[in-house]
C-alpha positions as a Markdown table, in Angstrom:
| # | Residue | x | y | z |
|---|---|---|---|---|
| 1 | Unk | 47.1 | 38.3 | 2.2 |
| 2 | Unk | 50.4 | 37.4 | 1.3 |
| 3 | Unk | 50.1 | 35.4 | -2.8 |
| 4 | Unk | 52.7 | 33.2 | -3.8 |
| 5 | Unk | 51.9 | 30.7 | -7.0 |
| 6 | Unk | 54.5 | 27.8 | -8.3 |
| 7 | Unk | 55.0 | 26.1 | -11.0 |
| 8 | Unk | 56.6 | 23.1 | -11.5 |
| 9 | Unk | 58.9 | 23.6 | -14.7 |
| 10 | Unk | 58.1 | 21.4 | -17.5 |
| 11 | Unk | 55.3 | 18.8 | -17.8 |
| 12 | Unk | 55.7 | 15.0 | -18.3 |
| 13 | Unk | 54.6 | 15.8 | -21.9 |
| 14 | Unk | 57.3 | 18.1 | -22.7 |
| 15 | Unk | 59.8 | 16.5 | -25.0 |
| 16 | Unk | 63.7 | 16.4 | -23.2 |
| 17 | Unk | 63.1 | 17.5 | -20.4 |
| 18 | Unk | 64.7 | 13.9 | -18.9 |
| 19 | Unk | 67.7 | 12.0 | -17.3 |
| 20 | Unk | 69.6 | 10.1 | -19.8 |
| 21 | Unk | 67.5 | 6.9 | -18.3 |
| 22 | Unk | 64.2 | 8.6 | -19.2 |
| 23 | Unk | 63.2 | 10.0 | -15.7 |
| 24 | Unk | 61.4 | 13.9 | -16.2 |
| 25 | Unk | 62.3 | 16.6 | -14.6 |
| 26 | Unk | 58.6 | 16.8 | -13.4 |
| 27 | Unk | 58.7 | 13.8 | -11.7 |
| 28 | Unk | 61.3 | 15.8 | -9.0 |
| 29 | Unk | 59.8 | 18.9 | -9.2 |
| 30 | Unk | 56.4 | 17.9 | -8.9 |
| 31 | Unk | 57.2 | 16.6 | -5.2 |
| 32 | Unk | 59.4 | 19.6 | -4.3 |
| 33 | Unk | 56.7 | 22.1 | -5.1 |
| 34 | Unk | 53.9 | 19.7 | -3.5 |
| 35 | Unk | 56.0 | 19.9 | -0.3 |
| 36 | Unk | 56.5 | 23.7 | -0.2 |
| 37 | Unk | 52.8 | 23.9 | -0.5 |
| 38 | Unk | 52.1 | 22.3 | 2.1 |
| 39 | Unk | 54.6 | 23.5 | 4.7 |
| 40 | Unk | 53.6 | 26.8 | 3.7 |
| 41 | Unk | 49.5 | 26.1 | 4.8 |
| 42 | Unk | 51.3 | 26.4 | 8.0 |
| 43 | Unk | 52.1 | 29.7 | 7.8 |
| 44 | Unk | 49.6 | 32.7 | 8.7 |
| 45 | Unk | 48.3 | 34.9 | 5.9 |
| 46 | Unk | 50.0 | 33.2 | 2.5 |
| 47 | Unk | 47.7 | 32.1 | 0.0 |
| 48 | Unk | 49.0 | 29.7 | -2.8 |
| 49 | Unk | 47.9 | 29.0 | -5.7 |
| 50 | Unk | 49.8 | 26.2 | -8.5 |
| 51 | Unk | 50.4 | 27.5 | -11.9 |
| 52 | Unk | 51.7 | 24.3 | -13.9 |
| 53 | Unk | 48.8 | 21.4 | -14.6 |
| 54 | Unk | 49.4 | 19.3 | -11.0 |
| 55 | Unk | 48.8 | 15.8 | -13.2 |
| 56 | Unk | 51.8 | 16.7 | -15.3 |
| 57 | Unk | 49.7 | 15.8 | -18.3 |
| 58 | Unk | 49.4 | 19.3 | -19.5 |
| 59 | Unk | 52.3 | 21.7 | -20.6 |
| 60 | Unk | 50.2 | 24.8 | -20.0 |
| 61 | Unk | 52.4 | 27.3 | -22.6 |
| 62 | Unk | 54.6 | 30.2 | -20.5 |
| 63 | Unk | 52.5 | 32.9 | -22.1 |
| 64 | Unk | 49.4 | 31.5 | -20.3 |
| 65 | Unk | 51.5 | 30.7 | -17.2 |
| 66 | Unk | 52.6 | 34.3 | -16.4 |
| 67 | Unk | 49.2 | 35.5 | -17.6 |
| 68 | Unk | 47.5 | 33.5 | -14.8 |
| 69 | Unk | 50.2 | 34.5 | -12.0 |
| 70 | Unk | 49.9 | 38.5 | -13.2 |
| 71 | Unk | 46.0 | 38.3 | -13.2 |
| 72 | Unk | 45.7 | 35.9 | -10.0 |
| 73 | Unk | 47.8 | 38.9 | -8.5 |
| 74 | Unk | 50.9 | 36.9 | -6.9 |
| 75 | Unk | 53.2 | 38.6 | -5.0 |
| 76 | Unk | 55.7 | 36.2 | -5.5 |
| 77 | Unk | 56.1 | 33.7 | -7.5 |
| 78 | Unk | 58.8 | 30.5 | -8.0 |
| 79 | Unk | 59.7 | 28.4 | -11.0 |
| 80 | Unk | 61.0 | 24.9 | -10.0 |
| 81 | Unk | 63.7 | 23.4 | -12.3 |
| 82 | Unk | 65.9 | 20.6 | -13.0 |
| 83 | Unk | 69.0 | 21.5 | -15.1 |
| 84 | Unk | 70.5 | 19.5 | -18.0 |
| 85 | Unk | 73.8 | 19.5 | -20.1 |
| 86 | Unk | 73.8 | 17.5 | -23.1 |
| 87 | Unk | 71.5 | 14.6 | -23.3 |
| 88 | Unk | 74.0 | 11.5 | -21.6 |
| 89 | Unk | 75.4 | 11.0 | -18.0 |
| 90 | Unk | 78.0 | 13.8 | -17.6 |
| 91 | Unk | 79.8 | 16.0 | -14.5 |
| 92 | Unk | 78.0 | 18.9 | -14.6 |
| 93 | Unk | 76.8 | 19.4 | -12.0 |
| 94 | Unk | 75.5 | 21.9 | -9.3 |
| 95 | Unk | 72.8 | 24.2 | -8.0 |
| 96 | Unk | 71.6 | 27.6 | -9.0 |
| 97 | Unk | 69.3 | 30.5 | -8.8 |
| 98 | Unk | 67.9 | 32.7 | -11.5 |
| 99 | Unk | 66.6 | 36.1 | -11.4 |
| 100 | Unk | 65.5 | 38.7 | -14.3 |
| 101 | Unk | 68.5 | 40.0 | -16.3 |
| 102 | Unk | 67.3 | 43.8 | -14.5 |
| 103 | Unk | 68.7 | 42.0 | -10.8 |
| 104 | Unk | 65.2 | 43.5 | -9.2 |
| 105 | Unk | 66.8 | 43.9 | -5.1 |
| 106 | Unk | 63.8 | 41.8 | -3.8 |
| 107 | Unk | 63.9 | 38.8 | -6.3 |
| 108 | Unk | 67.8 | 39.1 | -5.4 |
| 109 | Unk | 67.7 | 38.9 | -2.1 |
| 110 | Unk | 65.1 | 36.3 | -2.3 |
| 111 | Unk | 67.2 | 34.4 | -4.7 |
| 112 | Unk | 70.4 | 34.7 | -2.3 |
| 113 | Unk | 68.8 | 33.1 | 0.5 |
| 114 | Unk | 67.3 | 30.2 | -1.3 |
| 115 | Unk | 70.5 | 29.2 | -3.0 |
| 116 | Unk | 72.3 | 29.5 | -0.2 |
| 117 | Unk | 70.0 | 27.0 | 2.0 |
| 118 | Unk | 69.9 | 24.8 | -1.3 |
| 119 | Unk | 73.7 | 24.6 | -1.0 |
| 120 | Unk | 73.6 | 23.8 | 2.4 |
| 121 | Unk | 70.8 | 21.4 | 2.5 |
| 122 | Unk | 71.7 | 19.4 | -0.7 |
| 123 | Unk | 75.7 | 19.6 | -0.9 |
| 124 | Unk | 76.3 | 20.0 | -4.9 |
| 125 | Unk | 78.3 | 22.4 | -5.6 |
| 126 | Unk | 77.4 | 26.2 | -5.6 |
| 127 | Unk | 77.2 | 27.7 | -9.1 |
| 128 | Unk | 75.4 | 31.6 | -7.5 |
| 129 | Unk | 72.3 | 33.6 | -8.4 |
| 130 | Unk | 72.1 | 34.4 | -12.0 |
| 131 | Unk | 70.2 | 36.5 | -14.2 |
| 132 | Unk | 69.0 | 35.6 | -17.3 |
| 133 | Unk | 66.2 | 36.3 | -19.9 |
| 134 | Unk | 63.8 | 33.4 | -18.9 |
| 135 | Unk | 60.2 | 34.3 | -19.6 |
| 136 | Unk | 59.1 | 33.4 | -16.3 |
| 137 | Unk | 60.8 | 35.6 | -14.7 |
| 138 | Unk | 60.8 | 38.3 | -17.5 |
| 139 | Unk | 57.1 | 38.4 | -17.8 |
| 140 | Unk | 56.0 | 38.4 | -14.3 |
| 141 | Unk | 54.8 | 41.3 | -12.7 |
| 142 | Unk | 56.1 | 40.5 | -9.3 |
| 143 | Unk | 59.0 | 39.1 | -7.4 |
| 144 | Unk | 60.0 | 36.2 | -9.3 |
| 145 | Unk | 63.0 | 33.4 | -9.0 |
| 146 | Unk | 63.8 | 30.3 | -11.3 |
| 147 | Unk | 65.5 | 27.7 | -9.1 |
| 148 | Unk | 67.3 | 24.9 | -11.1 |
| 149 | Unk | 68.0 | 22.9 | -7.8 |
| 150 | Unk | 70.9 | 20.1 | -9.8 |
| 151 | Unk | 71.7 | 18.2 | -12.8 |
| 152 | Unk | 68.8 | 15.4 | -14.2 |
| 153 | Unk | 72.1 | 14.5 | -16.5 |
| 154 | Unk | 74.4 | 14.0 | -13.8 |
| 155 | Unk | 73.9 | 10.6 | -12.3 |
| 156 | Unk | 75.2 | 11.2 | -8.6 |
| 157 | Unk | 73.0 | 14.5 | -8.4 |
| 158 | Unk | 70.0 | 12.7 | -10.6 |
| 159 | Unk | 69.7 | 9.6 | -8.2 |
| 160 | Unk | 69.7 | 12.1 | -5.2 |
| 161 | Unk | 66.8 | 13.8 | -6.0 |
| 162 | Unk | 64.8 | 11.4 | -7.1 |
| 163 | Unk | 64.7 | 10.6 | -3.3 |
| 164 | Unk | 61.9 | 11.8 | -1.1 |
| 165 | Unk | 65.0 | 12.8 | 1.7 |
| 166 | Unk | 66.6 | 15.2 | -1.2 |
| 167 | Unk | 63.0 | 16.4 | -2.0 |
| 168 | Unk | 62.2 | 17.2 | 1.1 |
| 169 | Unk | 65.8 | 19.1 | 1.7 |
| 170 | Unk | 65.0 | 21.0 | -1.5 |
| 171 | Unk | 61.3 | 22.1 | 0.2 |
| 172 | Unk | 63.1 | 23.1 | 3.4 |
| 173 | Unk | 65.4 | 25.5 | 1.8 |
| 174 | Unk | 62.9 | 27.2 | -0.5 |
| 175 | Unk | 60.2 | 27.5 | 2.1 |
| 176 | Unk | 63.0 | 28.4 | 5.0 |
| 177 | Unk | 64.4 | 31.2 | 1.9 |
| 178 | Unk | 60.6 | 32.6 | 2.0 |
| 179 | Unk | 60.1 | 32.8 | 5.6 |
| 180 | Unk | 63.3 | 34.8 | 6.3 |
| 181 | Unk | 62.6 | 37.1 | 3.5 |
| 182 | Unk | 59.3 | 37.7 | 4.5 |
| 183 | Unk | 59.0 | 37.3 | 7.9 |
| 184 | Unk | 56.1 | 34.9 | 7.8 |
| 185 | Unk | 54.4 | 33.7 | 11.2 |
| 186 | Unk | 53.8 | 30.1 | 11.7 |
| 187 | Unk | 49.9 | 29.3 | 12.8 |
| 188 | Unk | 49.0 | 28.8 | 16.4 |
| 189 | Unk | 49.4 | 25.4 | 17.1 |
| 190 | Unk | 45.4 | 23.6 | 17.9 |
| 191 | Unk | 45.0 | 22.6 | 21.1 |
| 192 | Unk | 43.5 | 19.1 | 21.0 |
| 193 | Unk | 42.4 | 19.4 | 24.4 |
């Protein structure tokens, strides 16, 4: 069995983590990671599990989160993100792709393919797979990737994703990153005959 857990970056608790207008971050990331879940049920041998509280109510600390996903046994896991620059409407803008400051080859190549289906399927512009010290992806045992997918602070990239078209682009590319990476099947279609 193939184990892959999410987690939806910051709850609807979590203080700043907004647009300028007030929208959270969880509100778009939430969707994104529903979608992926599902899409993936289609796929032979994966079994998911969601890290982050699924009401949004609860901002489960990162210490617990990576405890569950190294004791649940994940084989990889994902870590969906809005970015923010200063707290008004500004141009920053773009997509990127974390991995652990180490550049682990799988979590790499993992992270290369998502960003560069992101790129494609949502057109901001292309700011590469980084590493960095995040604790997700420093305390994980297994392949792990941080994905901020745009800017909640600028407006043009903001409004986009708030969209269930731009949500559903952002699905596509992670799952399509996952399936290439790792070769998953889809299921035999039923037969309603």
């Amino acid at each position: 069995m193939f184990k892959i857990s999410h987690a939806a970056g910051h709850a609807l608790v979590t203080p700043g983590k907004q647009s300028p207008d007030g929208y959270k971050e969880w509100q778009v990331t939430n969707e994104i990671v529903g979608l992926v879940i599902m899409e993936l049920g289609n796929y032979e041998g994966v079994s998911q599990k969601r890290i982050d509280d699924p009401t949004g109510k609860i901002d489960i600390p990162l210490t617990k989160r990576c405890e569950l996903i190294n004791n649940w046994g994940a084989n990889v896991h994902i870590d969906y993100h809005l970015n923010a620059y200063g707290s008004g409407w500004n141009s920053a803008g773009g997509t990127e792709t974390y991995t652990y400051m180490t550049r682990p080859k799988e979590a790499g190549a993992l992270a290369e393919k998502v960003q560069t289906n992101l790129v494609r399927e949502l057109g901001f512009s292309n700011r590469g797979v980084k590493a960095a010290n995040f604790q997700m992806i420093r305390e994980t045992k297994m392949t792990a990737i941080l994905i901020e997918f745009a800017f909640m602070t600028n407006q043009n990239e903001a409004m986009k994703m708030r969209t269930a078209k731009y949500q559903k682009k952002a699905a596509k590319a992670v799952l399509d990153g996952l399936v290439t990476q790792y070769g998953l099947k889809k299921k035999p279609a039923i037969s309603s005959y």
